[in-house]
N, CA, C and O of each residue as an XYZ file, in Angstrom:
848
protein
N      21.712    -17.941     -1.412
C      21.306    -17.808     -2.799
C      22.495    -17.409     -3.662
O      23.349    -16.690     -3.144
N      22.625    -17.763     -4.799
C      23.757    -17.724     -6.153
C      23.088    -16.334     -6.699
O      22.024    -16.440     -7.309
N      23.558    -15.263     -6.545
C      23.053    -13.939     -7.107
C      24.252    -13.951     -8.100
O      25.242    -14.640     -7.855
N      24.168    -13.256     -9.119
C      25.151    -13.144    -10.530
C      24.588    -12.528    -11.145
O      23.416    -12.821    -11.381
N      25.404    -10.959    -11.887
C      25.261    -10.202    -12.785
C      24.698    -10.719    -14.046
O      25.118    -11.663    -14.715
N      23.241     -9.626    -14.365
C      22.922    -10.115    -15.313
C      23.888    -10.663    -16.725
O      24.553     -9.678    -17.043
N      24.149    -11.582    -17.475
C      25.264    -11.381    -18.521
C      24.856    -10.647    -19.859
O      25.646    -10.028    -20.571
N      23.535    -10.804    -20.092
C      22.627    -10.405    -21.558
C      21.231     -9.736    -21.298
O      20.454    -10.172    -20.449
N      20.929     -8.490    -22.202
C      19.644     -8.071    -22.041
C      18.978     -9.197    -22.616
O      17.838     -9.285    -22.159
N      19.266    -10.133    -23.482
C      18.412    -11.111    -23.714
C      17.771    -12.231    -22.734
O      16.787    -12.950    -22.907
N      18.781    -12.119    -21.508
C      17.884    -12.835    -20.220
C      17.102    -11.891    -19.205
O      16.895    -12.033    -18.000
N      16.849    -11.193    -19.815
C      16.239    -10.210    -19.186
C      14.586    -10.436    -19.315
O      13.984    -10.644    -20.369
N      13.865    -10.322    -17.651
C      12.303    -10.682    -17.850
C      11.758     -9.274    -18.050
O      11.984     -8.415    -17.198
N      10.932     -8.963    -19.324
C      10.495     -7.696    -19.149
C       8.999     -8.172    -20.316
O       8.747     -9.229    -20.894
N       8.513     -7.282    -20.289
C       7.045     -6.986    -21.017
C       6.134     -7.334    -19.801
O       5.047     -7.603    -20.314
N       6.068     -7.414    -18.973
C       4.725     -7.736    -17.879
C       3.427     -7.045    -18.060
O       2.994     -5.893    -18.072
N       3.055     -8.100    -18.177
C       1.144     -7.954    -18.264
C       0.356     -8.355    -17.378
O       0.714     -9.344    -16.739
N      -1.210     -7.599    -16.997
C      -1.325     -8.081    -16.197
C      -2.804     -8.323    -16.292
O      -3.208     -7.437    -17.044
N      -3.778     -9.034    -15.933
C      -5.021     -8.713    -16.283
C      -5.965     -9.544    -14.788
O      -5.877    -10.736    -14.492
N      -6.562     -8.800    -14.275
C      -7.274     -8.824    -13.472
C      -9.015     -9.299    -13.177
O      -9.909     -8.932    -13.940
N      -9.205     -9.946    -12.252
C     -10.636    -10.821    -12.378
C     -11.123    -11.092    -10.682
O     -10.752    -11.837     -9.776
N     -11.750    -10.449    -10.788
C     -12.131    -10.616     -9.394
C     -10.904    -10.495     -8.200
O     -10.287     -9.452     -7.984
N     -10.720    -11.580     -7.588
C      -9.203    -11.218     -6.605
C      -8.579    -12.194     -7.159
O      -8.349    -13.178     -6.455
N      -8.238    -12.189     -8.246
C      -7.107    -13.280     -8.885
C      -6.393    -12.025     -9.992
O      -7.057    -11.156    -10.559
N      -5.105    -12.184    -10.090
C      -4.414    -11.846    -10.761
C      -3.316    -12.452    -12.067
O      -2.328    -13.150    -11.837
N      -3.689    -12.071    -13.229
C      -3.049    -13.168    -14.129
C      -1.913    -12.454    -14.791
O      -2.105    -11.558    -15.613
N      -0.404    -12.974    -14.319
C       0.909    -12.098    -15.422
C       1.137    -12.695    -15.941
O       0.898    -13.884    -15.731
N       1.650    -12.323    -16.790
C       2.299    -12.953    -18.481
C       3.577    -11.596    -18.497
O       3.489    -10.395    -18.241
N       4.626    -12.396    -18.885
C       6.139    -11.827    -19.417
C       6.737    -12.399    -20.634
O       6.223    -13.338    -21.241
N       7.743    -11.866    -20.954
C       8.459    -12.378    -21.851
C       9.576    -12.998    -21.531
O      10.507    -12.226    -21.303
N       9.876    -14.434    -21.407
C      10.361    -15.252    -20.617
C      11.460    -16.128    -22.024
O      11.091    -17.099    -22.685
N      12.874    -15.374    -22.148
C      13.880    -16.046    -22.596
C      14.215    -17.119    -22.436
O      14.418    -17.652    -21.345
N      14.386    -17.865    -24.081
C      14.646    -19.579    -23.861
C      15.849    -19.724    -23.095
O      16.119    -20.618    -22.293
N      16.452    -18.863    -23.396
C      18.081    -19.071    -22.252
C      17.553    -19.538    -20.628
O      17.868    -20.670    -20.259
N      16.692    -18.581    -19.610
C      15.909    -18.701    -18.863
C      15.107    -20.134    -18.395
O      13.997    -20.437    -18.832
N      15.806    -20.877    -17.518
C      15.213    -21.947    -17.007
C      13.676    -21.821    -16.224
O      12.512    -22.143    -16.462
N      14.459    -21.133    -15.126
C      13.170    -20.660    -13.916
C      12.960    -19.092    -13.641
O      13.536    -18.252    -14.334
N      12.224    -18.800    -12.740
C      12.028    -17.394    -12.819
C      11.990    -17.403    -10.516
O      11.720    -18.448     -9.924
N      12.157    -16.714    -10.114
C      11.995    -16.141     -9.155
C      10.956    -15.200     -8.879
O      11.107    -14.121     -9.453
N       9.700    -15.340     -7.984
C       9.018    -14.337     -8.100
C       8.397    -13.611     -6.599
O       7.393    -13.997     -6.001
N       9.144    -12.664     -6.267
C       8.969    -11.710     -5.142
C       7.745    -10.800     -4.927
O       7.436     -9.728     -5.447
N       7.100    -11.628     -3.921
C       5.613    -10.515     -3.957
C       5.626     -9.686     -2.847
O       6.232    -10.028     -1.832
N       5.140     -8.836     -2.908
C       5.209     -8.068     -1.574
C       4.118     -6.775     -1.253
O       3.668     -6.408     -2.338
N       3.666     -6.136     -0.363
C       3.335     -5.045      0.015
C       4.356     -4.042     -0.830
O       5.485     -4.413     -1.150
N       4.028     -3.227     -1.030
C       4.795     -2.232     -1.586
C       5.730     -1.180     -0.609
O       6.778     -0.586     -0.862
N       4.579     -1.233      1.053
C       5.876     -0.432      1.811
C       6.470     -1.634      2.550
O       7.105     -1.162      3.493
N       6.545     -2.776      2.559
C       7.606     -3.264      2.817
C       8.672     -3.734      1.817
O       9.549     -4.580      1.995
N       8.410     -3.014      0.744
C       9.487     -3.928     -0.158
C      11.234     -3.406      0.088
O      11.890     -2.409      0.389
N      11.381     -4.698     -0.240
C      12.977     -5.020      0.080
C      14.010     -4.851     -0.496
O      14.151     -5.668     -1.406
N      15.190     -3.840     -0.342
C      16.265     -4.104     -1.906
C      16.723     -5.109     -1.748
O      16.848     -5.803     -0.739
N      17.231     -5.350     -3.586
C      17.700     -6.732     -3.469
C      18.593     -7.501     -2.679
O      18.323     -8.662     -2.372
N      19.998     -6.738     -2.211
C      20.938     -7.157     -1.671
C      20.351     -7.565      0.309
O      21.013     -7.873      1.300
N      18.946     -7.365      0.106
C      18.383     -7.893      1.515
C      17.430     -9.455      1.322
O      17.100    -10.166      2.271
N      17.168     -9.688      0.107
C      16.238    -10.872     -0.145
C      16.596    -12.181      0.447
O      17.795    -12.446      0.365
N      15.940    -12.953      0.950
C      16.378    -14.113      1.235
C      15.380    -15.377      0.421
O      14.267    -15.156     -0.056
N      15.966    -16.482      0.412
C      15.282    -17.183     -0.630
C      13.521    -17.598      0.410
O      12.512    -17.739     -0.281
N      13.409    -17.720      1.743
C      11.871    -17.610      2.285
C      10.668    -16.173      1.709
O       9.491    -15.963      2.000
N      11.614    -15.439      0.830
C      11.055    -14.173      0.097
C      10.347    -14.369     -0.858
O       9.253    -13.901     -1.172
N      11.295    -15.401     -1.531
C      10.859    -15.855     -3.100
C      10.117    -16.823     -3.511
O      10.001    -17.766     -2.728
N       9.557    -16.884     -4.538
C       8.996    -18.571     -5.093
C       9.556    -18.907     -6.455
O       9.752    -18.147     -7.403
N       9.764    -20.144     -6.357
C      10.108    -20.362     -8.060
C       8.948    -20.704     -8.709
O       7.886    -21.008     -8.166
N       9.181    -20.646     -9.891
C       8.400    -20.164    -10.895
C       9.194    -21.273    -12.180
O      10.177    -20.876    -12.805
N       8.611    -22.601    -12.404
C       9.334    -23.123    -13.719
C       8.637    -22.845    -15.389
O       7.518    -22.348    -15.515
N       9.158    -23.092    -16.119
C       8.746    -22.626    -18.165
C       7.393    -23.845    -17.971
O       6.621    -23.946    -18.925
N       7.179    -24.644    -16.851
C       6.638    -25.864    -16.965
C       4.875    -25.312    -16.755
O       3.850    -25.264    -17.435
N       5.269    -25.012    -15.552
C       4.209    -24.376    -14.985
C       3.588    -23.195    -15.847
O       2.515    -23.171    -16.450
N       4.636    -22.161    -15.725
C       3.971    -20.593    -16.428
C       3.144    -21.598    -17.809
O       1.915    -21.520    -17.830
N       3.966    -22.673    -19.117
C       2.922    -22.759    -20.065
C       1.606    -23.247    -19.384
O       0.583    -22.638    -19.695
N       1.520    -24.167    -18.582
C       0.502    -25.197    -17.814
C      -0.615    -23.685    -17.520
O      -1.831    -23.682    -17.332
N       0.113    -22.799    -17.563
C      -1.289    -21.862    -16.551
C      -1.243    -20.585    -17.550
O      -1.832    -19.518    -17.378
N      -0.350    -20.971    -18.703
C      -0.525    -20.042    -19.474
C       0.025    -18.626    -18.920
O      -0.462    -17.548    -19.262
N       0.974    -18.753    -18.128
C       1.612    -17.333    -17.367
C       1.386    -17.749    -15.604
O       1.295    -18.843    -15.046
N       1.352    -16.428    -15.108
C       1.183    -16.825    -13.172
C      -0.184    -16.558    -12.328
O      -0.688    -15.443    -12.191
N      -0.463    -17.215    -12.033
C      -1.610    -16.740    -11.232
C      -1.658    -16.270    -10.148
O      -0.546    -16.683     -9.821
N      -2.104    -15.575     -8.997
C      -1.642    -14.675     -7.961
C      -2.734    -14.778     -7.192
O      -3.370    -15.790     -7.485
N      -3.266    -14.082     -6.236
C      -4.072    -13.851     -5.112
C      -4.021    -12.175     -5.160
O      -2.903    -11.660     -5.158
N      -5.281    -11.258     -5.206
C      -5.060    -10.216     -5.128
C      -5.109     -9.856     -3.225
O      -6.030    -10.243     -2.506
N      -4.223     -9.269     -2.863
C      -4.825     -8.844     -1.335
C      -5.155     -7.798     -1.371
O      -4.725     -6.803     -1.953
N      -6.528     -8.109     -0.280
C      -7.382     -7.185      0.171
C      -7.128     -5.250     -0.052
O      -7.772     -4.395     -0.661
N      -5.630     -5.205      0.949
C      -5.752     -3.479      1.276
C      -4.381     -3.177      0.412
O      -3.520     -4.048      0.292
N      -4.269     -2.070     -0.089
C      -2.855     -1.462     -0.310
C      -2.487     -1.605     -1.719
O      -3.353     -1.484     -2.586
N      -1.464     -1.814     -1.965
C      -0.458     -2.192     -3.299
C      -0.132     -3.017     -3.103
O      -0.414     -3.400     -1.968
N       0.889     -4.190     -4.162
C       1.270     -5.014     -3.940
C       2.850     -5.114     -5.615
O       2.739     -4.864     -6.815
N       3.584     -5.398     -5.107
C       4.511     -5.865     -6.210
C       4.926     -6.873     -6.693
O       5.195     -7.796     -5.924
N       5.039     -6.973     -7.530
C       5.687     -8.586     -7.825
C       6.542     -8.270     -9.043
O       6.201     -7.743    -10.101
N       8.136     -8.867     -8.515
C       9.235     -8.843     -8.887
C       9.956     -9.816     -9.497
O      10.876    -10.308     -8.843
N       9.775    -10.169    -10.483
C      10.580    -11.449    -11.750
C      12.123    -11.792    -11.642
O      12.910    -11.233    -12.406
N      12.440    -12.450    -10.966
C      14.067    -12.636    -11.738
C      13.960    -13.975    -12.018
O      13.362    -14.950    -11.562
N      15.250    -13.549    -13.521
C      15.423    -14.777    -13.810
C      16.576    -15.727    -13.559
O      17.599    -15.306    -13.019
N      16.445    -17.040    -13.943
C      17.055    -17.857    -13.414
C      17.804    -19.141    -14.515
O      17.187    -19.638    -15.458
N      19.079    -19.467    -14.176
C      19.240    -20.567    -14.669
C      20.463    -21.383    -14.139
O      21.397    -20.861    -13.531
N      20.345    -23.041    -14.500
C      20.605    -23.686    -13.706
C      22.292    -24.443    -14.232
O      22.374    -25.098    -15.271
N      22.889    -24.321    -13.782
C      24.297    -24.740    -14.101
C      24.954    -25.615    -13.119
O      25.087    -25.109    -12.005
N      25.464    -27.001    -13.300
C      26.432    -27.687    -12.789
C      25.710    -27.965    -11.348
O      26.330    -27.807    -10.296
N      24.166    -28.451    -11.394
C      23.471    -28.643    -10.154
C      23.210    -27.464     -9.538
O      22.419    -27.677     -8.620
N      23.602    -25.952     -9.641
C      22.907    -25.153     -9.181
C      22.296    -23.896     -9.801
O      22.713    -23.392    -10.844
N      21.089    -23.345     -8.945
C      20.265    -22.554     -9.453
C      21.272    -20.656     -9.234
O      21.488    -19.990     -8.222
N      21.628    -20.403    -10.736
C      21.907    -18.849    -10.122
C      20.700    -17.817    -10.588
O      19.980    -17.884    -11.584
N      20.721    -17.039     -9.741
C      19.756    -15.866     -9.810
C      20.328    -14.636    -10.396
O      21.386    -14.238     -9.910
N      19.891    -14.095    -11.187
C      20.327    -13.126    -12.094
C      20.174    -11.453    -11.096
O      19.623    -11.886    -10.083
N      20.262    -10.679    -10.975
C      19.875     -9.733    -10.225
C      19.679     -8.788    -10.815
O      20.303     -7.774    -10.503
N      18.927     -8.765    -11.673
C      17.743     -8.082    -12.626
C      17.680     -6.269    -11.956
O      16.613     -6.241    -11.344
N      17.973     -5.646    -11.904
C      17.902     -4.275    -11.240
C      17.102     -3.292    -12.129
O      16.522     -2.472    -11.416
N      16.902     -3.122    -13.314
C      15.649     -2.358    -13.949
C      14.747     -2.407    -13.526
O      14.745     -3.004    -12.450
N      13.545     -1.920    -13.956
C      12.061     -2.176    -13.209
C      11.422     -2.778    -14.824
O      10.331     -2.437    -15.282
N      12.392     -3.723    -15.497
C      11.481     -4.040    -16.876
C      10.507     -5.480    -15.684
O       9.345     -5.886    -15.720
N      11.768     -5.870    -14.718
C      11.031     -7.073    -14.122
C       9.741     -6.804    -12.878
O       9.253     -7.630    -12.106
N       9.490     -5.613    -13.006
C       8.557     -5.270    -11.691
C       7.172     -4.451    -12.411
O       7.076     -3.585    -13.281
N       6.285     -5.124    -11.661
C       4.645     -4.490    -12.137
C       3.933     -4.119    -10.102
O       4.396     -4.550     -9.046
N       2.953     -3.369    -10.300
C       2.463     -3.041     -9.342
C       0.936     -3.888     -9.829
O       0.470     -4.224    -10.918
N       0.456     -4.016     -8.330
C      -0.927     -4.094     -8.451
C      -2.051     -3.453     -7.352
O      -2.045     -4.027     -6.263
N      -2.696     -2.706     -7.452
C      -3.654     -1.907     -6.754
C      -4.904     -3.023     -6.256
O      -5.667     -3.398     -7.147
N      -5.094     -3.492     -5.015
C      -5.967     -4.160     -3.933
C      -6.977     -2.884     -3.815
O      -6.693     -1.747     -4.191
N      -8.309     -3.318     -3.173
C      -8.950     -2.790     -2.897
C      -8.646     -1.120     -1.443
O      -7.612     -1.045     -0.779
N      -9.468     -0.384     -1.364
C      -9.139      0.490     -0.201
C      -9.932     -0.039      0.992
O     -11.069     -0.496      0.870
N      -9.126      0.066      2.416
C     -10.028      0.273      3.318
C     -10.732      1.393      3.972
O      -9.995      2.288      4.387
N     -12.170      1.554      4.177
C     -12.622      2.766      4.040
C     -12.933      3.036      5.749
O     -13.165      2.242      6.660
N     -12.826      4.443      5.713
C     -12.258      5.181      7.388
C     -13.387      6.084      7.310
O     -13.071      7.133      6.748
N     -14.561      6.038      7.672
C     -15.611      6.896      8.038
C     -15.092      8.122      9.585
O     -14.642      7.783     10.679
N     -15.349      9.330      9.138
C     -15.395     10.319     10.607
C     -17.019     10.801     10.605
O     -17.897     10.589      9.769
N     -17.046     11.358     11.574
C     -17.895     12.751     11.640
C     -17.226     13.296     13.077
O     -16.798     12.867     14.148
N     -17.455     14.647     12.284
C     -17.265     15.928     13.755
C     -18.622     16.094     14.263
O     -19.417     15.363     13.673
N     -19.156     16.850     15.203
C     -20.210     17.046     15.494
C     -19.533     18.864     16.601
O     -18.543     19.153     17.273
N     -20.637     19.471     16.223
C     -20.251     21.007     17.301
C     -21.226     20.865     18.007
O     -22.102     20.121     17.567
N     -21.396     21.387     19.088
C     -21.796     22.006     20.119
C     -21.671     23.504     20.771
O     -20.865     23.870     21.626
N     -22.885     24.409     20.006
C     -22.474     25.649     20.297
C     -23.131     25.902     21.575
O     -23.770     25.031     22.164
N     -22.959     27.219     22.050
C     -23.570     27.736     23.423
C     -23.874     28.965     23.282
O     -22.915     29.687     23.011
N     -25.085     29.568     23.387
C     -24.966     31.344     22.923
C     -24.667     31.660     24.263
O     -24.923     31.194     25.374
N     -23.738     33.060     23.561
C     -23.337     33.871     24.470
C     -22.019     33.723     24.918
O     -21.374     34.592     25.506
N     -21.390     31.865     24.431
C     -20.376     31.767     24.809
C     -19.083     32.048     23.590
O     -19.510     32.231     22.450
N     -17.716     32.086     23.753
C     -16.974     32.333     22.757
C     -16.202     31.074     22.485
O     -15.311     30.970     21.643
N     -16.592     30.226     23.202
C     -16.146     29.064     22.804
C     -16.738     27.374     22.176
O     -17.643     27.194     22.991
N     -16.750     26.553     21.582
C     -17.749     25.508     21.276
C     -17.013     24.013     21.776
O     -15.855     23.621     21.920
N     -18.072     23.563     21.911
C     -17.282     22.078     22.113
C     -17.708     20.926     20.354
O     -18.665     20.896     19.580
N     -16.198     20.075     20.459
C     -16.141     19.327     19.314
C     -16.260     17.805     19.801
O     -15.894     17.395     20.902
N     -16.708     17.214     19.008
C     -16.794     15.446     18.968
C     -16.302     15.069     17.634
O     -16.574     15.516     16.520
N     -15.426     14.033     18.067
C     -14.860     13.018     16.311
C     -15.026     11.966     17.047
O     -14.706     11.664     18.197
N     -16.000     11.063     15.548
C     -15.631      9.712     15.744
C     -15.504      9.231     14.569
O     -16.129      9.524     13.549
N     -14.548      8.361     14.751
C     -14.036      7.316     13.320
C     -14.472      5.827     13.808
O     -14.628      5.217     14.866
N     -14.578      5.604     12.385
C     -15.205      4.208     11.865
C     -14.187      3.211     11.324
O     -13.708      3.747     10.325
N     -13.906      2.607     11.417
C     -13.007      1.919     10.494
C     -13.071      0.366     10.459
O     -13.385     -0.275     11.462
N     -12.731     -0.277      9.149
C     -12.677     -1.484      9.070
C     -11.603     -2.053      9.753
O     -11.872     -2.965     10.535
N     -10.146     -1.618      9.590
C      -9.306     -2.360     10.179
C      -8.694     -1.669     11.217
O      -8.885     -0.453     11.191
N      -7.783     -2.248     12.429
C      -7.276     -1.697     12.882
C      -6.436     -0.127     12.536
O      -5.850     -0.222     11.458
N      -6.319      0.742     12.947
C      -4.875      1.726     12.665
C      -4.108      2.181     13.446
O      -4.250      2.303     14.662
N      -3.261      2.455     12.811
C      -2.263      3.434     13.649
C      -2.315      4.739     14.388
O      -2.211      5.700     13.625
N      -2.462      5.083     15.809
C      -2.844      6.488     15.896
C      -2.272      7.779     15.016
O      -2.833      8.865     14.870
N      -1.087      7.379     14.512
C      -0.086      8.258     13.549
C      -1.163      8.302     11.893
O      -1.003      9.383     11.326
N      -1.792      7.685     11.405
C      -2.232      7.410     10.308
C      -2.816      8.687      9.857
O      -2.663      9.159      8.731
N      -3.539      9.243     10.881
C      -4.356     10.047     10.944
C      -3.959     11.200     11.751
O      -3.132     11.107     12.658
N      -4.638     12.454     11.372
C      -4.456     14.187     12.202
C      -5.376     14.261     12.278
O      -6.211     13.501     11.786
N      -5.641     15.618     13.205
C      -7.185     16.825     12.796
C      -6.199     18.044     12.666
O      -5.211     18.373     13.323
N      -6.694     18.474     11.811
C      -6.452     19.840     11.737
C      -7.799     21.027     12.176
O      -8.968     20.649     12.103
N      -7.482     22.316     12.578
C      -7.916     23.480     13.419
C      -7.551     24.755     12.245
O      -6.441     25.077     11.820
N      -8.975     25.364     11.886
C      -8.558     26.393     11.247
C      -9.764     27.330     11.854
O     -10.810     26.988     12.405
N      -9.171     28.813     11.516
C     -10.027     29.632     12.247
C     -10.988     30.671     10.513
O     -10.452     31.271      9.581
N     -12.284     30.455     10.778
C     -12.951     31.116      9.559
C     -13.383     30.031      8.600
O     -14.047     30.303      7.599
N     -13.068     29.003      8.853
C     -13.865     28.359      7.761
C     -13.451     26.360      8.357
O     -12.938     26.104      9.447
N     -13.852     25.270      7.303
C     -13.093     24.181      7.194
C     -12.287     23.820      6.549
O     -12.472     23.541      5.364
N     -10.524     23.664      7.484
C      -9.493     23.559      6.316
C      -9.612     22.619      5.361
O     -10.067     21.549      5.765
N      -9.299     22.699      4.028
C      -9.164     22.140      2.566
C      -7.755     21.212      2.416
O      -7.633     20.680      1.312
N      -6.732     20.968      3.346
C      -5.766     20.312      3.220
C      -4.998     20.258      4.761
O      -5.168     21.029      5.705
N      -4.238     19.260      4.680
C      -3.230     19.023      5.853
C      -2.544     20.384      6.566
O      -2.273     20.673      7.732
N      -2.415     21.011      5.392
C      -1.243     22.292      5.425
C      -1.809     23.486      5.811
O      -1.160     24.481      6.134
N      -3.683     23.355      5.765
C      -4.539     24.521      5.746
C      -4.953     24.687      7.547
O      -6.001     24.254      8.025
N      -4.221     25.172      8.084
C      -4.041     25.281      9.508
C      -3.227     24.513     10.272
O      -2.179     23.945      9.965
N      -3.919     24.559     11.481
C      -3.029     23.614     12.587
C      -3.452     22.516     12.847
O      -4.643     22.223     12.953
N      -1.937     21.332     13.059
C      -2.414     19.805     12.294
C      -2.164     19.878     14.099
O      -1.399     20.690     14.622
N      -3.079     18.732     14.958
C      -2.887     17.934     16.050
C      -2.674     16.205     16.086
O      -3.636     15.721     15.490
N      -2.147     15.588     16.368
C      -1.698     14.345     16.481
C      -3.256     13.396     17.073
O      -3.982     13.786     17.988
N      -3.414     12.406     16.444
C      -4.704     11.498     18.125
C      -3.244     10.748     18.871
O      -2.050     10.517     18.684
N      -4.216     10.612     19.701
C      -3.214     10.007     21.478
C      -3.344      8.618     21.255
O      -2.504      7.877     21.766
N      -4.615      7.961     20.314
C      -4.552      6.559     20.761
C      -4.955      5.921     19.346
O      -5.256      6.648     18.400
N      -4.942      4.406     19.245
C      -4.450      3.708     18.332
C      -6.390      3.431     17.860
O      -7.301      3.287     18.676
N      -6.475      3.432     16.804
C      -7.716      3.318     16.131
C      -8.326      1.441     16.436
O      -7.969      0.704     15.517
N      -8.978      0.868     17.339
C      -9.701      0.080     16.922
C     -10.271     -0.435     15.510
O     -10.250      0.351     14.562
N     -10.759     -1.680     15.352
C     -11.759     -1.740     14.296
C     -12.776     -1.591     15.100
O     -12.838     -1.892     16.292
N     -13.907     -0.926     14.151
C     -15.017     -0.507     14.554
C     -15.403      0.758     15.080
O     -14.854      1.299     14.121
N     -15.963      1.977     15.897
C     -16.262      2.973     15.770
C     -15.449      3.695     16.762
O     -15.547      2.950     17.737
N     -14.866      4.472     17.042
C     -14.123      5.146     18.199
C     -14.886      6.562     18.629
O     -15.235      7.156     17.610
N     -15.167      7.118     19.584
C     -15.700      8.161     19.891
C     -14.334      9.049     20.580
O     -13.986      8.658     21.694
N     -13.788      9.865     20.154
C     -13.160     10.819     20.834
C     -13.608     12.002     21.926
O     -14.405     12.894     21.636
N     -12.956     11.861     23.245
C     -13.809     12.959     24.228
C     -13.544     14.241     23.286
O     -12.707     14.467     22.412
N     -14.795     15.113     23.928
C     -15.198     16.064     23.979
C     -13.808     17.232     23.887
O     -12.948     17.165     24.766
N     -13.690     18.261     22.780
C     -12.489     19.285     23.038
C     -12.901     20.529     22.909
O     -13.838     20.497     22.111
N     -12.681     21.764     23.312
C     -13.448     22.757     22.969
C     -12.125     23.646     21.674
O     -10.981     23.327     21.352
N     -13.067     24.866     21.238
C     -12.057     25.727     20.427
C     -12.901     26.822     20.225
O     -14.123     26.757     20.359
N     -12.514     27.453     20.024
C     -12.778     28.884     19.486
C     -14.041     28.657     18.727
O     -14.005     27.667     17.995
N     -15.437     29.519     18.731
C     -16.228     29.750     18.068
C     -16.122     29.345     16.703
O     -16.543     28.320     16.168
N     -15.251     30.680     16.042
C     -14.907     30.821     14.930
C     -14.418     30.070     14.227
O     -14.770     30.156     13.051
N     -13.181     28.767     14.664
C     -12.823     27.296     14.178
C     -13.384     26.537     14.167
O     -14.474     26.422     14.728
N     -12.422     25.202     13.056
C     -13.342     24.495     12.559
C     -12.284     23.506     12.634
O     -11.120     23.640     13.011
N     -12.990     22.347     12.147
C     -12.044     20.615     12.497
C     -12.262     19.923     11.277
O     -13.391     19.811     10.800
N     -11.340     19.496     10.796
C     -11.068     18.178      9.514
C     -10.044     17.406      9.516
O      -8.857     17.663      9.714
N     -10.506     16.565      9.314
C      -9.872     15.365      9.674
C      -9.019     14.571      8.435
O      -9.732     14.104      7.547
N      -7.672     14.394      8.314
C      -6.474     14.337      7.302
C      -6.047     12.623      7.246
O      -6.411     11.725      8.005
N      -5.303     12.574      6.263
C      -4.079     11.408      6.344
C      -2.909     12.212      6.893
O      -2.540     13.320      6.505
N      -2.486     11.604      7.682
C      -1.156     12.187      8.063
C      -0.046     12.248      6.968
O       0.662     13.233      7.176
N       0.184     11.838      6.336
C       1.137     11.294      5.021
C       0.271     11.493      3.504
O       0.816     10.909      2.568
N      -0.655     12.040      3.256
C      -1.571     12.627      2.377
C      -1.611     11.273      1.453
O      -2.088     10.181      1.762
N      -0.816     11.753     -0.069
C      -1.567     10.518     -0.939
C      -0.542      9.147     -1.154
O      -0.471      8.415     -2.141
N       0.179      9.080      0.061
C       0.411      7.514      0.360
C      -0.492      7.176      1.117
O      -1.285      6.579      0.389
N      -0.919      7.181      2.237
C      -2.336      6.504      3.020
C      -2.843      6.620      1.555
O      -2.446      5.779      0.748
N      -3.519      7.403      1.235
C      -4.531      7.596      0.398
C      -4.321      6.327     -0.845
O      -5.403      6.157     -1.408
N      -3.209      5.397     -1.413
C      -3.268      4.205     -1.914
C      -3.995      3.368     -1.386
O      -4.994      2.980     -1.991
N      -3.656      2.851     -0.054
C      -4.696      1.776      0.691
C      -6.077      1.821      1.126
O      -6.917      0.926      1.030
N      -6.225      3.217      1.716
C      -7.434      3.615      2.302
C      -7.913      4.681      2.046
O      -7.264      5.592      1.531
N      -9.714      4.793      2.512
C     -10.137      5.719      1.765
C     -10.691      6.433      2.465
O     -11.453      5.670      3.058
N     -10.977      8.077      3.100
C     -11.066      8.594      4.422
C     -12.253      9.708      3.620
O     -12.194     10.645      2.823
N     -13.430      8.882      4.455
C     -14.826      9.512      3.873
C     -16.028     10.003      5.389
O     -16.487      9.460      6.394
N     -16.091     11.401      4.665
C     -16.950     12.192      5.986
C     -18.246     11.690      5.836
O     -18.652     11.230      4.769
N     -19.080     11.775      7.112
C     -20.202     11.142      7.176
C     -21.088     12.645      7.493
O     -22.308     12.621      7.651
């Protein structure tokens, strides 16, 4: 790819709009007559890429032909997470296309996809007389996960209110779709179990972690 310093804020893609309809997504920019084509980088948001890593299987072009024809871009919203989409512009000299390397964020908009939702329940098991109880978790989930995605945390006197509100334990194994039953653990009477994002309100963009 022909990457080249922007030369003018006037080739610069910025004003992005965005307006949303079901799982279709419609942008509109402000797209300089200087500006032949546009480049447009979509991505997950945690995989996104700096520029000096892009390769042109990254990108799509984008011609003044099309954007009037559709009145701006049309998109696909996906399902889970965030998503970005990144404008550069473009123009064409002596048979080839150079790419401007736009580095502000006038050329970048986010878009928010739906959450996937992560059902738990704990369940206790007390014993009189004894000083100890036994615990059950099971999670629900639509999509696969990561055993890392997720903690329990252990607090003694009540149910902790955050990640930080006692002692966080790791799960051992990788979340299925569909319901997981965790064996049986015991703890102290007096403690209690809740169940976290490991990474608090990044998970918390994609997915949505609701007690049953």
């Amino acid at each position: 790819m022909n990457w080249e310093t922007i030369s003018s804020p006037d080739h610069e893609i910025k004003d992005i709009k965005k307006t949303i309809r079901d799982s279709e997504v419609h942008l509109t920019w402000f797209w300089s007559k200087d500006v032949d084509f546009v480049y447009i980088y979509k991505t997950s948001t945690d995989d996104m890429k700096p520029l000096q890593e892009l390769k042109l299987q990254d990108l799509k072009l984008y011609t003044r032909e099309e954007y009037k024809a559709n009145q701006g871009y049309l998109g696909r919203i996906d399902g889970i997470g965030r998503t970005a989409y990144r404008i550069f512009p473009c123009q064409k000299r002596e048979g080839k296309l150079i790419v401007f390397n736009q580095e502000n964020d006038h050329n970048l908009i986010y878009i928010s996809g739906s959450k996937a939702r992560i059902y738990y329940s704990i369940s206790y098991k007390n014993k009189l007389f004894q000083a100890r109880k036994k615990v059950q978790m099971s999670i629900m989930t639509e999509l696969p996960l990561e055993k890392d995605l997720l903690v329990y945390v252990k607090k003694n006197g009540g149910d902790p209110v955050s990640v930080e509100d006692g002692t966080v334990y790791p799960f051992v194994r990788e979340f299925p779709s569909g319901k997981t039953v965790s064996p049986e653990i015991e703890i102290d009477k007096n403690e209690y179990i809740r169940i976290f994002f490991s990474d608090g309100k990044k998970s918390a963009q994609s997915y949505e972690l609701i007690p049953q």
